[in-house]
PDB file with one MODEL, atoms N, CA, C and O in Angstrom:
MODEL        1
ATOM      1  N   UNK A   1     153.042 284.312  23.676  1.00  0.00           N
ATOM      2  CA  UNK A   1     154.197 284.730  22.902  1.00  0.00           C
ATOM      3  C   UNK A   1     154.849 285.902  23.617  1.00  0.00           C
ATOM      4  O   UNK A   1     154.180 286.706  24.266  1.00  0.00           O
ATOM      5  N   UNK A   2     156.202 285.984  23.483  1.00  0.00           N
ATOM      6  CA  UNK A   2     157.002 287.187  24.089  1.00  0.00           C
ATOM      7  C   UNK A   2     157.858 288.229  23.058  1.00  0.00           C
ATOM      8  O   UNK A   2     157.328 289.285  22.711  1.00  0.00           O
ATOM      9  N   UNK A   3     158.948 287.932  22.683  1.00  0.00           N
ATOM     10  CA  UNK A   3     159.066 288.641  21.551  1.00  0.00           C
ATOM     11  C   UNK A   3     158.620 287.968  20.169  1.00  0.00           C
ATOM     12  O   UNK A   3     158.204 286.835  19.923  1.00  0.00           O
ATOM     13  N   UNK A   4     158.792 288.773  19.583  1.00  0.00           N
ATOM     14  CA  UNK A   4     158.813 288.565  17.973  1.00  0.00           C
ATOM     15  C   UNK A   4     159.319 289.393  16.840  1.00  0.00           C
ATOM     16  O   UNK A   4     159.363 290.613  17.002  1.00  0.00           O
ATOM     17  N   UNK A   5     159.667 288.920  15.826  1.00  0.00           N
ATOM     18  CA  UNK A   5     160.841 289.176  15.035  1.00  0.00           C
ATOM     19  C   UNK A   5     159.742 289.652  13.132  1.00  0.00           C
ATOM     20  O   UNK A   5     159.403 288.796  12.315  1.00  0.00           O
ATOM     21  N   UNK A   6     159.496 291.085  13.010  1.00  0.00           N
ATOM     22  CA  UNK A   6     158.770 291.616  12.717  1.00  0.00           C
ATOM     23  C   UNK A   6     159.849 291.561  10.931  1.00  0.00           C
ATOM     24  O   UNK A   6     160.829 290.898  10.592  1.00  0.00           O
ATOM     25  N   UNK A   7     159.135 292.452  10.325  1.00  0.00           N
ATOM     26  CA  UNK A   7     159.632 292.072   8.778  1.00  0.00           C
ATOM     27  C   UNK A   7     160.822 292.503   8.109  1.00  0.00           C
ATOM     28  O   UNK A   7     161.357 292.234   7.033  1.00  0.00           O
ATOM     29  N   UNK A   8     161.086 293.303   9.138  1.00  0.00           N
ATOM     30  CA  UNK A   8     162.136 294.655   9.280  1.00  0.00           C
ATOM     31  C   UNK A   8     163.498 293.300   9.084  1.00  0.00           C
ATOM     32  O   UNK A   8     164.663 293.594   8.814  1.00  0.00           O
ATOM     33  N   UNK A   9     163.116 292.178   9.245  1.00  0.00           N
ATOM     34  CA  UNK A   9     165.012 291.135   9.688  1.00  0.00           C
ATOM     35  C   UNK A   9     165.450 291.097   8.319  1.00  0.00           C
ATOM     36  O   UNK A   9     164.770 291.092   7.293  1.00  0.00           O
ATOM     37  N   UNK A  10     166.832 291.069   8.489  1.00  0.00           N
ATOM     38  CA  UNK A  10     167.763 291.292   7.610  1.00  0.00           C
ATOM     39  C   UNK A  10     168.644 289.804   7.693  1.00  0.00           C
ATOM     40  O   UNK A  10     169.825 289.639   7.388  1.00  0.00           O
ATOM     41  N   UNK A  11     167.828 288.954   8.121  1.00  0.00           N
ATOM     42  CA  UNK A  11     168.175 287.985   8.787  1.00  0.00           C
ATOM     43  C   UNK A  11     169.794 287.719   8.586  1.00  0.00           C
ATOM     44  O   UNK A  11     170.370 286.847   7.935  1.00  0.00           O
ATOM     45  N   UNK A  12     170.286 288.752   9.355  1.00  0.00           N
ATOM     46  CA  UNK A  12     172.104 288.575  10.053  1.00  0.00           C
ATOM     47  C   UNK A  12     172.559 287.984  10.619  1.00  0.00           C
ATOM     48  O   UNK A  12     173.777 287.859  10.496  1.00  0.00           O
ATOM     49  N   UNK A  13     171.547 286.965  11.982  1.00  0.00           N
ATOM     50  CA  UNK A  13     172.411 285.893  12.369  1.00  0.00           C
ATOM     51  C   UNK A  13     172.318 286.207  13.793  1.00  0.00           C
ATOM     52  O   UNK A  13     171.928 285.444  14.678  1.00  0.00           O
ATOM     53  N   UNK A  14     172.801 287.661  13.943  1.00  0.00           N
ATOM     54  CA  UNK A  14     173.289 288.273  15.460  1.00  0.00           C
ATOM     55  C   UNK A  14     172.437 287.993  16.527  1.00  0.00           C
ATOM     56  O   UNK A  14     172.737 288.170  17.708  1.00  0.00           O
ATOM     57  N   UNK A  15     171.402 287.568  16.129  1.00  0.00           N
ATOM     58  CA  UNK A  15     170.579 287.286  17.167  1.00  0.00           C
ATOM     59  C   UNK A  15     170.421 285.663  17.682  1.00  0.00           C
ATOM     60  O   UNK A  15     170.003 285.581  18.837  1.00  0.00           O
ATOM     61  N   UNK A  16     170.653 284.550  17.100  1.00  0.00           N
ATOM     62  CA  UNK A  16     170.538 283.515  17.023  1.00  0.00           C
ATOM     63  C   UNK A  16     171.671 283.054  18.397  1.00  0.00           C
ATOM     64  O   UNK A  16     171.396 282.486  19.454  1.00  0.00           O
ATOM     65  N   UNK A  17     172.780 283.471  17.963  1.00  0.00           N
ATOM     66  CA  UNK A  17     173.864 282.874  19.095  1.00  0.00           C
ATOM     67  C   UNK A  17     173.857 283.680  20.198  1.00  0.00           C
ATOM     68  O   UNK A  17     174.962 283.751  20.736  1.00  0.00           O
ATOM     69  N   UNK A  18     172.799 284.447  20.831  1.00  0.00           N
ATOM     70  CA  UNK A  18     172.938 285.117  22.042  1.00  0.00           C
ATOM     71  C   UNK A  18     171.696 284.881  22.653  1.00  0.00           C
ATOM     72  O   UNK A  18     171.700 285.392  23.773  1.00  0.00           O
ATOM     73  N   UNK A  19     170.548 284.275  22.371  1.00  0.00           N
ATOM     74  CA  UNK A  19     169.499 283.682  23.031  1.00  0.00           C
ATOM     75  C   UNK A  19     169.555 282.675  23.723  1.00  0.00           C
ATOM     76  O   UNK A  19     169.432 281.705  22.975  1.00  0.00           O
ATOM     77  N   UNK A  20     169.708 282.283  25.040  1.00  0.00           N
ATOM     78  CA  UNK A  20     169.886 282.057  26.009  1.00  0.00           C
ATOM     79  C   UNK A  20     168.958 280.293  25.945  1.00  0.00           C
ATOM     80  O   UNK A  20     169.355 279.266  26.494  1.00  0.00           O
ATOM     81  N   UNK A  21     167.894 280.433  25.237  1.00  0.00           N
ATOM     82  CA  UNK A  21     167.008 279.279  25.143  1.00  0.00           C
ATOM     83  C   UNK A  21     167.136 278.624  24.219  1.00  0.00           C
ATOM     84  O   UNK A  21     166.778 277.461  24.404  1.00  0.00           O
ATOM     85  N   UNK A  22     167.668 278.947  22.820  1.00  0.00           N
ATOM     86  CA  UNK A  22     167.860 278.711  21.502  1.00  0.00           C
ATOM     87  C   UNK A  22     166.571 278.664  21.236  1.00  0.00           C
ATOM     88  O   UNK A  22     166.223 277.554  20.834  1.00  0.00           O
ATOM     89  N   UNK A  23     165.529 279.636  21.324  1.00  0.00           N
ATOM     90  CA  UNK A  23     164.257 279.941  20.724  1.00  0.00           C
ATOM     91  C   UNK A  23     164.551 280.614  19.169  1.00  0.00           C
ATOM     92  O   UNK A  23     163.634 280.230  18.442  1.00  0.00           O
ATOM     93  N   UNK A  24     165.397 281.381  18.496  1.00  0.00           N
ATOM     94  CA  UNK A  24     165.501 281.738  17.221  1.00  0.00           C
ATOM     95  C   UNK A  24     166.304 281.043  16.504  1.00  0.00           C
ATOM     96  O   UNK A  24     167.495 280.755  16.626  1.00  0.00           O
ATOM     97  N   UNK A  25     165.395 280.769  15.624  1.00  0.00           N
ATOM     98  CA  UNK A  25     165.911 279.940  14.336  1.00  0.00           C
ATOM     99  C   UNK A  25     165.733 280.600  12.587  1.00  0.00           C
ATOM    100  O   UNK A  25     165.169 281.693  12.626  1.00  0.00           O
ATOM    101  N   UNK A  26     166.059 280.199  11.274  1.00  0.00           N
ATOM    102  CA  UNK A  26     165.679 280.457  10.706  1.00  0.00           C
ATOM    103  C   UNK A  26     164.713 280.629   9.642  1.00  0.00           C
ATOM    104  O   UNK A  26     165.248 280.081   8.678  1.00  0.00           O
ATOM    105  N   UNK A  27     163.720 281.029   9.316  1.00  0.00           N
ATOM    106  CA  UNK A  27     162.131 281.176   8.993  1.00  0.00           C
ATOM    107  C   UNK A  27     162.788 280.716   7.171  1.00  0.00           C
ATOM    108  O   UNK A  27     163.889 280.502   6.665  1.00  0.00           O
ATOM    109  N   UNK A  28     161.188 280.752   6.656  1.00  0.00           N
ATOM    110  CA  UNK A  28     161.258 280.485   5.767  1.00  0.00           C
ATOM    111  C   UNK A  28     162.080 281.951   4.325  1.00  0.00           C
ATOM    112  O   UNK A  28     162.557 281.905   3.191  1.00  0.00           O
ATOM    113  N   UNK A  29     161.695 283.334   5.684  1.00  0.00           N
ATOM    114  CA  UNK A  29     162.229 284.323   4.700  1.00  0.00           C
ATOM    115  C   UNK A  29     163.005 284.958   5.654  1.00  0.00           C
ATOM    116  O   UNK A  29     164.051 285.445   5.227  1.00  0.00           O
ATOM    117  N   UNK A  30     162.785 285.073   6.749  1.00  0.00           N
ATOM    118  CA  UNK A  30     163.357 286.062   7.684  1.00  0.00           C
ATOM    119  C   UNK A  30     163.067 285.191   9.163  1.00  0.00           C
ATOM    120  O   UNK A  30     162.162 284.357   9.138  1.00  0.00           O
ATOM    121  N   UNK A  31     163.748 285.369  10.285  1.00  0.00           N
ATOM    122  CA  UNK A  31     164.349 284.441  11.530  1.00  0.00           C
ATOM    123  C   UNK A  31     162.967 284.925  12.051  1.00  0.00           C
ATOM    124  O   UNK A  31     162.226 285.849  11.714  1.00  0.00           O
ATOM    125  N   UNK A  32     162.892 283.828  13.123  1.00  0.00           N
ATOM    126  CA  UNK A  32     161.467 283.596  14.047  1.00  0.00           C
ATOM    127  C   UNK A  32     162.118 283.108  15.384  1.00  0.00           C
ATOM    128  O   UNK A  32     163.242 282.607  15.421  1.00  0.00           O
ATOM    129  N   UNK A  33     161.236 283.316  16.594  1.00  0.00           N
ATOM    130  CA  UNK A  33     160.895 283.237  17.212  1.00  0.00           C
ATOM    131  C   UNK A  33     160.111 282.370  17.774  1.00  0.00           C
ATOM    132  O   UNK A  33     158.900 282.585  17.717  1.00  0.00           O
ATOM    133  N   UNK A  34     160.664 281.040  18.532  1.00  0.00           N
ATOM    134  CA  UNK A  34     159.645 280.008  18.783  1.00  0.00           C
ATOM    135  C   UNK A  34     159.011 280.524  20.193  1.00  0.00           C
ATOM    136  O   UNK A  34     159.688 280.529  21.222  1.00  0.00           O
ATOM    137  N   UNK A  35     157.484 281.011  20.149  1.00  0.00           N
ATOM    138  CA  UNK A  35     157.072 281.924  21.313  1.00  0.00           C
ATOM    139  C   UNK A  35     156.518 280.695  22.312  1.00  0.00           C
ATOM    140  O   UNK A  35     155.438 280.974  22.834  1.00  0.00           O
ATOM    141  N   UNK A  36     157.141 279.205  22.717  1.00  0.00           N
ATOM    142  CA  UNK A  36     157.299 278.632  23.487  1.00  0.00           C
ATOM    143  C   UNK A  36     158.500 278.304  24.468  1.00  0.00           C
ATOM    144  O   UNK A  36     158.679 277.538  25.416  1.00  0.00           O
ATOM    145  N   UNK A  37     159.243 279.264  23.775  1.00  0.00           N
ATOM    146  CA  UNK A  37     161.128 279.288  24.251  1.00  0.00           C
ATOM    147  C   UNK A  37     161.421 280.480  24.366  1.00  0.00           C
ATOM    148  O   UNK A  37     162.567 280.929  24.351  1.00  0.00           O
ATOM    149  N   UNK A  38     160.596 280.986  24.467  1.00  0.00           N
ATOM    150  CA  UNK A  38     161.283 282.912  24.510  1.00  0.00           C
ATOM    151  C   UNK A  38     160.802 283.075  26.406  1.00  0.00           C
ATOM    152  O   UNK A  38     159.791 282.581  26.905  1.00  0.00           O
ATOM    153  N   UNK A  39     161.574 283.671  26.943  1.00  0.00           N
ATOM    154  CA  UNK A  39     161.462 283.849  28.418  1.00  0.00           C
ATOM    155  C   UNK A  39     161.640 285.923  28.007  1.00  0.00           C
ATOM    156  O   UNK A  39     161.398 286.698  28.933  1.00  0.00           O
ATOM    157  N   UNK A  40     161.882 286.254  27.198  1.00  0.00           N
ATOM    158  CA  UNK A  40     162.994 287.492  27.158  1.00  0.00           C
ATOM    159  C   UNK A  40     164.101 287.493  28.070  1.00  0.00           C
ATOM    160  O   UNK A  40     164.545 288.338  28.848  1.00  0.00           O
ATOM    161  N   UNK A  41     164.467 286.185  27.733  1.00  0.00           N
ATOM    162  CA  UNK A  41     165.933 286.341  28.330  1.00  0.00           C
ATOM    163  C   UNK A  41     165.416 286.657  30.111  1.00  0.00           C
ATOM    164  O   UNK A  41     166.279 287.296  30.714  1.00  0.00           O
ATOM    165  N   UNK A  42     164.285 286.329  30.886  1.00  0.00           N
ATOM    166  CA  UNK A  42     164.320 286.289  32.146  1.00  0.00           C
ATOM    167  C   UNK A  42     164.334 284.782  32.401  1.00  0.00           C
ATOM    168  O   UNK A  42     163.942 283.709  31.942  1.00  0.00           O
ATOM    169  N   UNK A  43     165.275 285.544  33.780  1.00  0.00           N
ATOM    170  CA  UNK A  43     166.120 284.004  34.535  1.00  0.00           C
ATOM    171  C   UNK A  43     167.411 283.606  33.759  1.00  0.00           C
ATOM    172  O   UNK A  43     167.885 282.478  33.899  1.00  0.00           O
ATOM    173  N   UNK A  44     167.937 284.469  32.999  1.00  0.00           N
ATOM    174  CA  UNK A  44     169.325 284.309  32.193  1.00  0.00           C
ATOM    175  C   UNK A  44     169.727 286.132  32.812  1.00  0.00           C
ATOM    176  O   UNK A  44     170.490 286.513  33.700  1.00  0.00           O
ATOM    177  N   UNK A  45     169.092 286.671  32.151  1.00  0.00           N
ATOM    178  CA  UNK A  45     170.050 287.889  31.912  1.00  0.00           C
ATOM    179  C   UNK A  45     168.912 289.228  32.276  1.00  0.00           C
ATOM    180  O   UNK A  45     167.700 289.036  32.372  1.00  0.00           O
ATOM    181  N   UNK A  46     169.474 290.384  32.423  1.00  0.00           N
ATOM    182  CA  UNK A  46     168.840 291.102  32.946  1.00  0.00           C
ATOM    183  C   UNK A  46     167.539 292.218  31.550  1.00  0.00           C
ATOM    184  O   UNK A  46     166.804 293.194  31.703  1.00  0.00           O
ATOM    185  N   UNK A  47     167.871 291.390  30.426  1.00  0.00           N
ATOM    186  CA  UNK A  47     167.349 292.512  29.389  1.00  0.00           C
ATOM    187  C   UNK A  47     167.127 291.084  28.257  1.00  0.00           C
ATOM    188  O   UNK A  47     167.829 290.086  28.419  1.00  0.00           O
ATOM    189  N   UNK A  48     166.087 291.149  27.139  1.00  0.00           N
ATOM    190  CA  UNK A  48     166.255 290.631  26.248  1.00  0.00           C
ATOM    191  C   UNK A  48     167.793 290.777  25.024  1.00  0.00           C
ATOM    192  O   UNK A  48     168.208 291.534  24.146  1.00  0.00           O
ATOM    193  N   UNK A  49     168.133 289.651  25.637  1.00  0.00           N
ATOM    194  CA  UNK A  49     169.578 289.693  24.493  1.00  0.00           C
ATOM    195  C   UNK A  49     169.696 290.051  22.823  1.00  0.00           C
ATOM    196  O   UNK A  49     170.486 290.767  22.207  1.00  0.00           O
ATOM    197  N   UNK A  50     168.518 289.198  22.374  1.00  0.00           N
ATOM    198  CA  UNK A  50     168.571 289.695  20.797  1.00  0.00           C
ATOM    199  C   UNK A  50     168.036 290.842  20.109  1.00  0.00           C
ATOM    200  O   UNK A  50     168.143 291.073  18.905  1.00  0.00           O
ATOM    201  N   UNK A  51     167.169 291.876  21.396  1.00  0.00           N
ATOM    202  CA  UNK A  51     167.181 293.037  21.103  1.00  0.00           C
ATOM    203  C   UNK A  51     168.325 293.727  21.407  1.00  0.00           C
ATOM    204  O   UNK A  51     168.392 294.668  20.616  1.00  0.00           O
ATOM    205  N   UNK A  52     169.408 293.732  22.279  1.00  0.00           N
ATOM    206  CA  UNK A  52     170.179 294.282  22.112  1.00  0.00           C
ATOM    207  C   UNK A  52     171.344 294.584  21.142  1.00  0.00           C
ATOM    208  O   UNK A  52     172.170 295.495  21.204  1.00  0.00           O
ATOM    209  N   UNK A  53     171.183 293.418  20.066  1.00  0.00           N
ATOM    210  CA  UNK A  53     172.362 293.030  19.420  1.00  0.00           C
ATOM    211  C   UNK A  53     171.739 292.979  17.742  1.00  0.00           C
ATOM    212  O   UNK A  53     172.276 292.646  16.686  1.00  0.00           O
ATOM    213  N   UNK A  54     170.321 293.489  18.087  1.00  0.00           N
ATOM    214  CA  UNK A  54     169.744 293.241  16.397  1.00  0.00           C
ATOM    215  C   UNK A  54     170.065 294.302  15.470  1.00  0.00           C
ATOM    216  O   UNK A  54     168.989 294.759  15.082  1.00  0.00           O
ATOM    217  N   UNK A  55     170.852 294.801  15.028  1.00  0.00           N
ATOM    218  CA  UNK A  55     171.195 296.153  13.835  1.00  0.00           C
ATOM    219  C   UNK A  55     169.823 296.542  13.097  1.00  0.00           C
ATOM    220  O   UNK A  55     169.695 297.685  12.659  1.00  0.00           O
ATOM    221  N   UNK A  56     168.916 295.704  12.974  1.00  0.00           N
ATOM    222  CA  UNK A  56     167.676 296.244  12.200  1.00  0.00           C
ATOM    223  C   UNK A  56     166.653 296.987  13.091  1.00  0.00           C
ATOM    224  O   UNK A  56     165.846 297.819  12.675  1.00  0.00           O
ATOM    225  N   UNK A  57     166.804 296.544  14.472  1.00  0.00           N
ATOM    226  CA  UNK A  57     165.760 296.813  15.746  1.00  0.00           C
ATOM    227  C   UNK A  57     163.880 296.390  15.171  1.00  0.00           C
ATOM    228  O   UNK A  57     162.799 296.974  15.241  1.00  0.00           O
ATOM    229  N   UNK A  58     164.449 294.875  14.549  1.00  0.00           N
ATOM    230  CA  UNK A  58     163.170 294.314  14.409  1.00  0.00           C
ATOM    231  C   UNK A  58     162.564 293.230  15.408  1.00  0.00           C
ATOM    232  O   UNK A  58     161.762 292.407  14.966  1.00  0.00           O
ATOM    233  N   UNK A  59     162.866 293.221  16.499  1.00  0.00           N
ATOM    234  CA  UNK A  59     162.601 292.167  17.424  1.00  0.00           C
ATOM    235  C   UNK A  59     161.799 292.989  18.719  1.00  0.00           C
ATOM    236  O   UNK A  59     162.224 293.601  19.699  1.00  0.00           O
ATOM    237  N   UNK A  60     160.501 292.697  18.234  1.00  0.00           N
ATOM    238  CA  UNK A  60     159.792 293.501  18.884  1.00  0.00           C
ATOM    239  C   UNK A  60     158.870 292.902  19.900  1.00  0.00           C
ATOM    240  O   UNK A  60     158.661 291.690  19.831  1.00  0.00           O
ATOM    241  N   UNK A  61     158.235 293.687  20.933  1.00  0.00           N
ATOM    242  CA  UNK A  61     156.915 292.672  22.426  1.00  0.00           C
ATOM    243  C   UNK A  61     155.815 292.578  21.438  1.00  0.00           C
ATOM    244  O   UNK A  61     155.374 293.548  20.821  1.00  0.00           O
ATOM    245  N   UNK A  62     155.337 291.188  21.304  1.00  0.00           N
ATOM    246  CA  UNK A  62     154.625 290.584  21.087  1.00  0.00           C
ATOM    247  C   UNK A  62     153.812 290.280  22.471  1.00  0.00           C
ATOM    248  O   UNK A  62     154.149 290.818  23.526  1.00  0.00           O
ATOM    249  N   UNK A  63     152.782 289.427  22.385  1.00  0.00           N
ATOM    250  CA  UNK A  63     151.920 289.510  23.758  1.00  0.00           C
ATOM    251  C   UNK A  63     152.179 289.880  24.752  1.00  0.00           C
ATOM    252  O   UNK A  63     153.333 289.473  24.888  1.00  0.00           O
ATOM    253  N   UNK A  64     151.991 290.260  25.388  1.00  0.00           N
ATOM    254  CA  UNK A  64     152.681 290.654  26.894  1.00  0.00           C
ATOM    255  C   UNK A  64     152.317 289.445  28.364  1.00  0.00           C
ATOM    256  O   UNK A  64     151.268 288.971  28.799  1.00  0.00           O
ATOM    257  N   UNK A  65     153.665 289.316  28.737  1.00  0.00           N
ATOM    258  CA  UNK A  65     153.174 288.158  29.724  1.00  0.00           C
ATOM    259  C   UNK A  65     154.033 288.645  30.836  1.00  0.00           C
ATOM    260  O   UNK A  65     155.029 289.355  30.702  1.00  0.00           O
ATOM    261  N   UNK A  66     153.617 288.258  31.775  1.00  0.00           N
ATOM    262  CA  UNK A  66     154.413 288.502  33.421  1.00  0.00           C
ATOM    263  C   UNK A  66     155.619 288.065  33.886  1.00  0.00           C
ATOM    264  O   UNK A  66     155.705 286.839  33.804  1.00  0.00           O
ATOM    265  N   UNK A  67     156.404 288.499  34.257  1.00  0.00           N
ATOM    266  CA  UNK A  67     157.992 287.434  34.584  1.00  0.00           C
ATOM    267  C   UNK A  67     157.389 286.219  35.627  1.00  0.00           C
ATOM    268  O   UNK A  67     157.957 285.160  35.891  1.00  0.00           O
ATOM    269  N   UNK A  68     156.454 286.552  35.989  1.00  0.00           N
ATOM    270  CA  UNK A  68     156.169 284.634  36.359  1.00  0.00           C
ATOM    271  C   UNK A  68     155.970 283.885  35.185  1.00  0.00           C
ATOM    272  O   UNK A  68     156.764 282.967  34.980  1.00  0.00           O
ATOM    273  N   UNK A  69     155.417 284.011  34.685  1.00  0.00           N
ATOM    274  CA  UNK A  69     154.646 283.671  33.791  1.00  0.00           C
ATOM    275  C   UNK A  69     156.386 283.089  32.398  1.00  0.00           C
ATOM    276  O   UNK A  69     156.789 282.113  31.765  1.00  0.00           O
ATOM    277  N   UNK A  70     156.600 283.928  32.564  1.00  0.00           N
ATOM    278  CA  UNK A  70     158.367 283.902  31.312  1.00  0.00           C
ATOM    279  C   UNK A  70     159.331 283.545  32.819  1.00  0.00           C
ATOM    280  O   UNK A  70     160.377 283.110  32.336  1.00  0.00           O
ATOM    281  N   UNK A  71     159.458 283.521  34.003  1.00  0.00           N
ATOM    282  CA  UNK A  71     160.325 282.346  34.693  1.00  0.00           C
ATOM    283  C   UNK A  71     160.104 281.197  34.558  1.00  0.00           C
ATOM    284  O   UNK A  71     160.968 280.360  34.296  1.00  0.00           O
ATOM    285  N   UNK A  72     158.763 280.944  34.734  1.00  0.00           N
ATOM    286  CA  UNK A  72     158.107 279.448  35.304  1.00  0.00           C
ATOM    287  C   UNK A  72     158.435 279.196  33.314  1.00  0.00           C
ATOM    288  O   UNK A  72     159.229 278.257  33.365  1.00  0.00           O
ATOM    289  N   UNK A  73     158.306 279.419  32.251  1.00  0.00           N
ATOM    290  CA  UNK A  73     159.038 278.840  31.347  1.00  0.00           C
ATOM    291  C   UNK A  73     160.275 278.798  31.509  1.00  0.00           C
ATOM    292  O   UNK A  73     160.645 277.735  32.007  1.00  0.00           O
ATOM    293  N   UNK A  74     161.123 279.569  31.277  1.00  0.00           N
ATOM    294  CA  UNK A  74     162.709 279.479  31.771  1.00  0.00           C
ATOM    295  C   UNK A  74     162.600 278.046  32.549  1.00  0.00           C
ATOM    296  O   UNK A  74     163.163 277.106  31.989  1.00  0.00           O
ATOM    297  N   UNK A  75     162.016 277.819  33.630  1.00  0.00           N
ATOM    298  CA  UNK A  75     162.369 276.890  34.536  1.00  0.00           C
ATOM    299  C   UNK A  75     162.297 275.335  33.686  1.00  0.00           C
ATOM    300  O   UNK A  75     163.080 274.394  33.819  1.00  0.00           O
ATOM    301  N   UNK A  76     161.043 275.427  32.751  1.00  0.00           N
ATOM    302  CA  UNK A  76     160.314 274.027  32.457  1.00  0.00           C
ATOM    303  C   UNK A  76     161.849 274.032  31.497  1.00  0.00           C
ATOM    304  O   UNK A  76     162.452 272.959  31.495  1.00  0.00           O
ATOM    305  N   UNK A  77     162.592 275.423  30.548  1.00  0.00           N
ATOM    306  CA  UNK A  77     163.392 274.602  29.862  1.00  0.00           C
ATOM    307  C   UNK A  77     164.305 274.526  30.059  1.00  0.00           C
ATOM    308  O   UNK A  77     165.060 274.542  29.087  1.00  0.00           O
ATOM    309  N   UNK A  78     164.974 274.373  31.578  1.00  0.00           N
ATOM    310  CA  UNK A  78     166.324 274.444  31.849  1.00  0.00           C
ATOM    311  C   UNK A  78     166.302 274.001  33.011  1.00  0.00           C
ATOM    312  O   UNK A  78     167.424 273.938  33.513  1.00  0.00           O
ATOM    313  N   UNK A  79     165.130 273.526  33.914  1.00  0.00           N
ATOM    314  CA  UNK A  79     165.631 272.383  34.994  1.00  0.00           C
ATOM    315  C   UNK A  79     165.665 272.737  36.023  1.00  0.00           C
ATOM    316  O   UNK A  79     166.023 271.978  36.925  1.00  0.00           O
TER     317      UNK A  79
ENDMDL
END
């Protein structure tokens, strides 16, 4: 898992249309994080996008994994 989207969501939305993988969707109470589609935005962009844009600053590092490790996904979902 890479990020994750902690209890703090206000679930606003802002984060959904700027994820690069379409890994966030909406949860049963508050938006999630499918931690098979999350790269943090490496191999798109230079920073995780839906932390930048979350007003609650609930989208927080969850496991920690290596940018190989979050490229070589990027790669499997985009070819």
């Amino acid at each position: 898992m890479s990020l994750k989207i902690n209890d703090d969501c206000t679930s606003c939305d802002a984060c959904v249309s700027v994820c690069p993988n379409n890994a966030i969707s909406a949860g049963d109470v508050i938006y999630v994080i499918n931690a098979g589609a999350c790269t943090e935005c490496v191999g798109a962009e230079d920073s995780p996008q839906c932390q930048m844009v979350c007003p609650a600053d609930c989208i927080v590092q969850g496991d920690v994994e290596s940018k190989d490790v979050l490229m070589a996904r990027y790669h499997s979902l985009h070819g």
